[in-house]
MARDO-117866 format. One record per atom (N, C-alpha, C): x, y, z; residue in one letter. Coordinates in Angstrom, 1 decimal. Example, Ala and Ser with C-alpha at 12.3 -4.5 7.8 and 13.67 -1.06 7.14 Angstrom:
BEGIN
@east = 13.2	north = -5.7	up = 7.8	r = a
@east = 12.3	north = -4.5	up = 7.8	r = a
@east = 13.2	north = -3.3	up = 7.8	r = a
@east = 12.8	north = -2.2	up = 7.1	r = s
@east = 13.7	north = -1.1	up = 7.1	r = s
@east = 12.9	north = 0.0	up = 7.9	r = s
! end
This chain:
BEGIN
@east = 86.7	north = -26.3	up = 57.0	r = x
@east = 86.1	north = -25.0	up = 56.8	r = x
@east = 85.4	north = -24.6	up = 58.1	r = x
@east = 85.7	north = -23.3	up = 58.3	r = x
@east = 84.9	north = -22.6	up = 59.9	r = x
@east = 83.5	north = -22.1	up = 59.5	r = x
@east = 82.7	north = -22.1	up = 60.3	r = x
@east = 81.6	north = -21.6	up = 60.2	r = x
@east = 81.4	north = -20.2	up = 61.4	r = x
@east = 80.4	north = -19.3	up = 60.9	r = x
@east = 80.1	north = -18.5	up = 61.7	r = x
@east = 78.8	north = -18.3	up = 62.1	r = x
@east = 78.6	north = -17.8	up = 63.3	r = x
@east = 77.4	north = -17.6	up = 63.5	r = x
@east = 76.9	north = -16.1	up = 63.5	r = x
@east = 76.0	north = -16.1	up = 62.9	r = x
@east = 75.4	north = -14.2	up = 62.9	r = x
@east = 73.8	north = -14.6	up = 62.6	r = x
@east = 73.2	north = -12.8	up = 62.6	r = x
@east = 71.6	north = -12.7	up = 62.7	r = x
@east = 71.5	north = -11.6	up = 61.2	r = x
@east = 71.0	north = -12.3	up = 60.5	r = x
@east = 70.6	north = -11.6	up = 59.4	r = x
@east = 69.2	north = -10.1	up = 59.7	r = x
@east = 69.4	north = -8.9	up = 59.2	r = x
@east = 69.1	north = -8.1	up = 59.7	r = x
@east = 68.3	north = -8.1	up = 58.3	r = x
@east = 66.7	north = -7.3	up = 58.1	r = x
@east = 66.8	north = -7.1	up = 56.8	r = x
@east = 66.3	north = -5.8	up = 56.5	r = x
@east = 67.3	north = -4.8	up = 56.2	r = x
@east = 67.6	north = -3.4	up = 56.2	r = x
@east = 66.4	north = -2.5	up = 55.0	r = x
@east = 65.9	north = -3.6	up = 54.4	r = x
@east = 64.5	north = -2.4	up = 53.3	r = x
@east = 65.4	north = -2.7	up = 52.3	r = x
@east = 64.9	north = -2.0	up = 50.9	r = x
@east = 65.5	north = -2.5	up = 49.7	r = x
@east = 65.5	north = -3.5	up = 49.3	r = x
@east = 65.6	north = -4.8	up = 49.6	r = x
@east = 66.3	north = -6.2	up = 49.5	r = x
@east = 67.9	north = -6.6	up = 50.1	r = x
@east = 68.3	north = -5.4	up = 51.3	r = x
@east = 69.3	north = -5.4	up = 51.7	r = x
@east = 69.4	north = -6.0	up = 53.2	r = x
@east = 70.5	north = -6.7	up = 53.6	r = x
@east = 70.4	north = -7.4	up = 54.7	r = x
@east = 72.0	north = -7.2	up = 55.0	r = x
@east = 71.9	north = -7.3	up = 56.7	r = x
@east = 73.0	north = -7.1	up = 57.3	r = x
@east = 73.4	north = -8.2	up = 58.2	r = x
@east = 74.5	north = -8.3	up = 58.0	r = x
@east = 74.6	north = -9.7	up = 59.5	r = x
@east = 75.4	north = -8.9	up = 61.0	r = x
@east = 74.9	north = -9.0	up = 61.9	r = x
@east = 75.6	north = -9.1	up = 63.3	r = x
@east = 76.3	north = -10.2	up = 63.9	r = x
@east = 77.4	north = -10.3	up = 63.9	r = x
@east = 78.0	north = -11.6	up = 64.2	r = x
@east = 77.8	north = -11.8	up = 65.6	r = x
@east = 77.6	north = -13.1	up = 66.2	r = x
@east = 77.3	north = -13.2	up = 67.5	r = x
@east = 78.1	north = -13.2	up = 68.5	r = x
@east = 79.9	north = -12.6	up = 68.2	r = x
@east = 80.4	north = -12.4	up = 69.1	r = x
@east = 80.9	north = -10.9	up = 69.3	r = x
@east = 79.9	north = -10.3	up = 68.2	r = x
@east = 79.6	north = -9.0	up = 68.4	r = x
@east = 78.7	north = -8.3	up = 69.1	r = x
@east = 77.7	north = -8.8	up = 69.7	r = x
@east = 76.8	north = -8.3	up = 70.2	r = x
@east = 77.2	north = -8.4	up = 71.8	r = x
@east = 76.4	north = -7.3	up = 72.4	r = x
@east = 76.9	north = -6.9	up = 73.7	r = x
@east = 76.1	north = -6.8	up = 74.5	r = x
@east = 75.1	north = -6.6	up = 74.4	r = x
@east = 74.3	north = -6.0	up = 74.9	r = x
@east = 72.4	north = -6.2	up = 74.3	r = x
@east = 71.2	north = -6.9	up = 74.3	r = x
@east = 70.2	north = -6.8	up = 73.8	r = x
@east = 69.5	north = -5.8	up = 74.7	r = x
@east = 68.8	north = -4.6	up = 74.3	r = x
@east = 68.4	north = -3.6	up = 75.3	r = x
@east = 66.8	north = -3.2	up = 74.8	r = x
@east = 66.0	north = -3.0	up = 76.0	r = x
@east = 64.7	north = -2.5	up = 75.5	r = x
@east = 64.9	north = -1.2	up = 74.8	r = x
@east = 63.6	north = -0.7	up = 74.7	r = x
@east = 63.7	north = 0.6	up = 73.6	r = x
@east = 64.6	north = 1.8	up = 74.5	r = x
@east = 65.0	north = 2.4	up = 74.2	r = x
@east = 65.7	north = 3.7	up = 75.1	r = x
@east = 65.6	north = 5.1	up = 74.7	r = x
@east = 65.6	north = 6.1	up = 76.0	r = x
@east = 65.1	north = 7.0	up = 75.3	r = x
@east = 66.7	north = 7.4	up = 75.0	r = x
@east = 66.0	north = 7.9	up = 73.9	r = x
@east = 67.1	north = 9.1	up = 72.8	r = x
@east = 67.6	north = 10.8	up = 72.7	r = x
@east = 68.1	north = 10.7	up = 72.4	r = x
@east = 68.6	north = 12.4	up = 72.5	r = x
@east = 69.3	north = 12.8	up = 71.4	r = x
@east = 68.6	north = 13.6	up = 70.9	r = x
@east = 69.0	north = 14.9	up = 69.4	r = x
@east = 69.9	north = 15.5	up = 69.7	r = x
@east = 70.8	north = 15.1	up = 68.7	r = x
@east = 72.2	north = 15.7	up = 69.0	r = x
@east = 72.3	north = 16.7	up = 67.8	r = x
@east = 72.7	north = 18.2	up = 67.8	r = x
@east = 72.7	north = 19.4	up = 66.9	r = x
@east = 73.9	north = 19.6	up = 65.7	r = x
@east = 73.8	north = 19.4	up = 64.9	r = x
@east = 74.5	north = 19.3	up = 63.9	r = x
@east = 75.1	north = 18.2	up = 63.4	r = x
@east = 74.9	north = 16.8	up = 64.0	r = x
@east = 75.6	north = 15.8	up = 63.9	r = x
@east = 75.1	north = 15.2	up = 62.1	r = x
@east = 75.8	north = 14.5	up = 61.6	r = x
@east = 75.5	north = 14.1	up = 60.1	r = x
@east = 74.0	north = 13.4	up = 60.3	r = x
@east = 72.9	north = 13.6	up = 59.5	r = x
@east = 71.8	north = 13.4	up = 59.2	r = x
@east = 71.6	north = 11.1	up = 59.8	r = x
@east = 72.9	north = 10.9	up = 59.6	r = x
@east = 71.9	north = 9.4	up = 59.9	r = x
@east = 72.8	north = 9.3	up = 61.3	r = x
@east = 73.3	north = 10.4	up = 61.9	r = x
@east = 73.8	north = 9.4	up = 63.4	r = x
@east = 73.5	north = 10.6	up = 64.2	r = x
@east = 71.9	north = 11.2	up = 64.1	r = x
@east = 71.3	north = 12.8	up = 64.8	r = x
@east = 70.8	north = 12.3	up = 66.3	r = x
@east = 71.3	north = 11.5	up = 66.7	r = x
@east = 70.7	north = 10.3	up = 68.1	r = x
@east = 71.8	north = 9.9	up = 68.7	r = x
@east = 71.7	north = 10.0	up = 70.1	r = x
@east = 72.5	north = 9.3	up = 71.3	r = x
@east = 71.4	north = 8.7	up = 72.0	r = x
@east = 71.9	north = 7.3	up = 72.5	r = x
@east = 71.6	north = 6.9	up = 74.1	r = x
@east = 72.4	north = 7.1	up = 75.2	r = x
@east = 72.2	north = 6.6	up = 76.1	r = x
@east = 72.9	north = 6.4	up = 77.7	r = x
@east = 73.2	north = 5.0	up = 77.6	r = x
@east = 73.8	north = 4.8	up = 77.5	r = x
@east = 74.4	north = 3.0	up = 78.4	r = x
@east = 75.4	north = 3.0	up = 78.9	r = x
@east = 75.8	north = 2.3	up = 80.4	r = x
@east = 76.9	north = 2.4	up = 81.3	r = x
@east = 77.4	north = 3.3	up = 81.3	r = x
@east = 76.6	north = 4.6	up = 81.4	r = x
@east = 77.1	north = 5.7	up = 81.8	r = x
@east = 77.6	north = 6.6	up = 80.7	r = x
@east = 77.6	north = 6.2	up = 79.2	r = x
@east = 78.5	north = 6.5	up = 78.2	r = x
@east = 77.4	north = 6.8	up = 77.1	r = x
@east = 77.8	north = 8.0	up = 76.3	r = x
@east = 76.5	north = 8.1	up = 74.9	r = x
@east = 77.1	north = 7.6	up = 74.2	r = x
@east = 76.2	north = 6.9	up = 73.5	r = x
@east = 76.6	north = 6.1	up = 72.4	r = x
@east = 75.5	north = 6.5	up = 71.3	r = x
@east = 76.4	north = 6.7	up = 70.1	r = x
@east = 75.5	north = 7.3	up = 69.2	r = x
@east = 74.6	north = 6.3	up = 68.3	r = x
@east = 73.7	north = 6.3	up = 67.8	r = x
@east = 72.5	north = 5.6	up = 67.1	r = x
@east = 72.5	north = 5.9	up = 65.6	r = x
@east = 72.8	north = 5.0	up = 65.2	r = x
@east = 72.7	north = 5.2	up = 63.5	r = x
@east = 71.4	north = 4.3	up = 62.7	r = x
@east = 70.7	north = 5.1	up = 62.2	r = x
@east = 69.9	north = 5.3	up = 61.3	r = x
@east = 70.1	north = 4.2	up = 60.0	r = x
@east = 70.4	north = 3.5	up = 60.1	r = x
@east = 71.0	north = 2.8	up = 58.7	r = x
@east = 69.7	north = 3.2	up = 57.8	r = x
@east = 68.7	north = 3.1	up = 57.4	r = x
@east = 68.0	north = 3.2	up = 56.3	r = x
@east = 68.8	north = 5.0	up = 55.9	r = x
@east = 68.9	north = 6.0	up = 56.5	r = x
@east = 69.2	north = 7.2	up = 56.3	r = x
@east = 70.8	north = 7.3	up = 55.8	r = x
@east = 71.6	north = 6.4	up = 56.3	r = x
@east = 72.4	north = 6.2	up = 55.8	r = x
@east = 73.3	north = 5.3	up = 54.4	r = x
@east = 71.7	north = 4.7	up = 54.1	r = x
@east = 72.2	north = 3.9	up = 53.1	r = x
@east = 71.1	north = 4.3	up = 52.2	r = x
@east = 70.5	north = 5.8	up = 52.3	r = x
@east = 69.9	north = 6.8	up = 51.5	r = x
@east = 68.0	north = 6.1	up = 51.3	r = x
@east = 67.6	north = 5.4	up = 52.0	r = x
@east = 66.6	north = 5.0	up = 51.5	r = x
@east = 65.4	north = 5.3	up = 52.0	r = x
@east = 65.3	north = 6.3	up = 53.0	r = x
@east = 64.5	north = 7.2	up = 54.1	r = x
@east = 65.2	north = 8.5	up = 54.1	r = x
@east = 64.6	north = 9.7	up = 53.9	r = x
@east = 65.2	north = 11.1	up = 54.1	r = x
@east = 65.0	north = 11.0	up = 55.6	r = x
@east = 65.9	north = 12.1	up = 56.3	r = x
@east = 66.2	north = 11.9	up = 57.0	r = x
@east = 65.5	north = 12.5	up = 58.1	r = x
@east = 64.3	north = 13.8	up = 57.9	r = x
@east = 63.2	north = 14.1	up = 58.1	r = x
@east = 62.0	north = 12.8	up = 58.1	r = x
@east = 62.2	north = 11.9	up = 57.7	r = x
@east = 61.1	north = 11.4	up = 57.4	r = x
@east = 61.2	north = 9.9	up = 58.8	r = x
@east = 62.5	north = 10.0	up = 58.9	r = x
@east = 62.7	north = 8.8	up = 60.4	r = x
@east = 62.4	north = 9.6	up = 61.8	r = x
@east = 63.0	north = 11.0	up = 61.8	r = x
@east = 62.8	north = 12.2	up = 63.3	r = x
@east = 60.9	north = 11.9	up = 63.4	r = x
@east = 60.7	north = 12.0	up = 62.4	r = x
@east = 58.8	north = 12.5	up = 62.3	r = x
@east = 58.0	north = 11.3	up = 62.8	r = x
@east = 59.2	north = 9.9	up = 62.8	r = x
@east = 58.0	north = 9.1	up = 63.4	r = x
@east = 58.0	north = 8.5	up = 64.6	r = x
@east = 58.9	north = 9.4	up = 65.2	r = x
@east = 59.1	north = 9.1	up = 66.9	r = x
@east = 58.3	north = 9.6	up = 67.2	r = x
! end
């Protein structure tokens, strides 16, 4: 039997996510962000990394457990 290795995330609710470890790419300090205008409520954020925006998803907003007013308001 194979095993894998990942990092248990724990998303609010009683909900957890795993990142597998040969998924990860990158561990980055905090970064600034940028509001992006009409984008769907849980992915309203980009960063910069290597040159490329990469969008930011909100998982609590997307898995409905924070409106989505209520995550903008505490930056």
């Amino acid at each position: 039997m194979s095993s894998a290795n990942a990092w248990l995330l724990d998303v609010g609710d009683g909900r957890q996510v795993a990142i597998g470890q040969r998924e990860l790419i990158q561990i980055m300090d905090a970064q600034d962000s940028f509001e992006v205008p009409l984008a769907p409520a849980h992915m309203r954020e980009i960063i910069f990394w290597q040159k490329r925006a990469v969008p930011v998803m909100q998982l609590p907003v997307r898995l409905g457990d924070v409106p989505a007013r209520a995550i903008f308001s505490l930056w």
